[in-house]
C-alpha positions as CSV (number, residue, x, y, z in Angstrom):
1,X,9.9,21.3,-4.7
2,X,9.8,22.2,-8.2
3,X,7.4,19.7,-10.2
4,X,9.9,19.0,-12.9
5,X,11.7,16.6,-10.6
6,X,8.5,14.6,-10.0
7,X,9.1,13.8,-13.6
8,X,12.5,12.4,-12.8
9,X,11.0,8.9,-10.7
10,X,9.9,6.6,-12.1
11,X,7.8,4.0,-10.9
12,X,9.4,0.8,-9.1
13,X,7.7,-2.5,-8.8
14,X,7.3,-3.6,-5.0
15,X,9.7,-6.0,-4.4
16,X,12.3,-3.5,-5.6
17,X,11.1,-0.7,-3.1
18,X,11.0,-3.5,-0.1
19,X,14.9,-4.2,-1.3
20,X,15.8,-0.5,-1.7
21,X,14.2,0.4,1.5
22,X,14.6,-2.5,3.7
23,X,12.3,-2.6,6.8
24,X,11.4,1.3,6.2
25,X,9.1,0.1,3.6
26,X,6.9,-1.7,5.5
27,X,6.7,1.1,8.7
28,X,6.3,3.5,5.8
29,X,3.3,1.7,4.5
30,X,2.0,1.2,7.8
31,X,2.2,4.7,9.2
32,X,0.6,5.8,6.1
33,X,0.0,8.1,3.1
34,X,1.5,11.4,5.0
35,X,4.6,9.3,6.1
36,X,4.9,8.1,2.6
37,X,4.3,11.4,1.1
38,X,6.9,13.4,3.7
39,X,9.2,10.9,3.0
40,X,9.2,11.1,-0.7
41,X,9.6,14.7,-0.8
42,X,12.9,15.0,1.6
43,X,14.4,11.9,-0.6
44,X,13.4,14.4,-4.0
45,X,15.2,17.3,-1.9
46,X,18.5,15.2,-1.1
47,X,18.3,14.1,-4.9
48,X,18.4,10.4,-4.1
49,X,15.7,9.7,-6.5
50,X,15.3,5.7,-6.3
51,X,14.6,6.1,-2.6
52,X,12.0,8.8,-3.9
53,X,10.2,6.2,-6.3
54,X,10.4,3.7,-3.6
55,X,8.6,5.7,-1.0
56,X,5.9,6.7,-4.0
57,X,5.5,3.2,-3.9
58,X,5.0,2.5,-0.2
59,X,2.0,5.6,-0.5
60,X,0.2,3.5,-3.6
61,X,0.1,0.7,-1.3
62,X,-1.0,2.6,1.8
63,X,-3.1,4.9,-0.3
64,X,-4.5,1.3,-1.6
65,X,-5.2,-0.4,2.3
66,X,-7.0,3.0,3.4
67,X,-9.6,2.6,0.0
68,X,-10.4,-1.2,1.2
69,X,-10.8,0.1,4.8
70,X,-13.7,2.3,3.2
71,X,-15.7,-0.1,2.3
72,X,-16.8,-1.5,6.2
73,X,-14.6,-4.4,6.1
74,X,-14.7,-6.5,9.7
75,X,-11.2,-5.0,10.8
76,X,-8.5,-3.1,9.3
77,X,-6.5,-4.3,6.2
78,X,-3.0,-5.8,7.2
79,X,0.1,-5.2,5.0
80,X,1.9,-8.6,5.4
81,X,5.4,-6.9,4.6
82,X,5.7,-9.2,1.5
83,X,3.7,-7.6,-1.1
84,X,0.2,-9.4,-0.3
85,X,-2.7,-7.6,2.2
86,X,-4.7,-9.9,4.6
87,X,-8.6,-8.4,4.3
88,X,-11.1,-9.7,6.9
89,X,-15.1,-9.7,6.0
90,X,-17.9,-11.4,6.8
91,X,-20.0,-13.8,4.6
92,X,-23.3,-14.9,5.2
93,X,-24.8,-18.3,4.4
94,X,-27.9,-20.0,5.4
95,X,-28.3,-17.6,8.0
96,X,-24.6,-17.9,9.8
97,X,-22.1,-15.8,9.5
98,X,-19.2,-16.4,9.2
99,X,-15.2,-14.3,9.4
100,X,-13.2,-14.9,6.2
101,X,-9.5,-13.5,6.1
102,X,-8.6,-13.3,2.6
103,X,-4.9,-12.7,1.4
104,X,-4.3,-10.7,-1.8
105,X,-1.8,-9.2,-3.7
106,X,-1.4,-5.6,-2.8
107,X,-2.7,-4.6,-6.3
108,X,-5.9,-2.7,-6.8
109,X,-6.9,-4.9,-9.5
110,X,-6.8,-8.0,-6.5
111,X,-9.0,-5.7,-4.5
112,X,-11.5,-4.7,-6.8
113,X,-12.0,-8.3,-7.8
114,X,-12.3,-9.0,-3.9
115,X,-14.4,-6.6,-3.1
116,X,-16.9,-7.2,-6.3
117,X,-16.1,-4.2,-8.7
């Protein structure tokens, strides 16, 4: 794949990669960043370049649930399918703890401010 035609996707906002995509967004996003990634390149090969920028963005938001999953969170991040991300922790408080799900947007700016950068 010639790296000139990287330059020909540009990126789509979520909602429109769920509509272009359908339910192969979310098992994209699921399965992961290698999925995402293989996927991206044979669309870039058959030249059907908004299915390219689609699948780019199902990898941003996998690449985006495995960098929460780094950082020891109870159990793994959950994509909900309609562009938010359940994330369960613990907090402590007067000596209890206690299982929080939190759902977020699936932006890195949501999970940054959830997970206190």
């Amino acid at each position: 794949m010639a790296p000139e035609r990287d330059l020909l996707i540009d990126p789509v906002p979520e909602a429109e990669a769920r509509a272009r995509l359908g339910g192969d967004f979310t098992h994209a996003v699921v399965v992961g960043v290698a999925f995402c990634d293989r996927c991206r390149r044979e669309e870039i090969e058959a030249e059907d370049f908004p299915n390219a920028a689609a699948y780019e963005t199902a990898g941003r938001i996998a690449r985006l649930i495995r960098w929460i999953d780094e950082h020891d969170t109870r159990a793994p991040t959950v994509f909900n399918g309609d562009g938010t991300l359940t994330v369960t922790g613990t907090v402590v408080c007067d000596g209890r703890t206690t299982v929080v799900h939190d759902v977020i947007p699936a932006t890195l700016g949501a999970a940054r401010d959830l997970l206190g950068y």
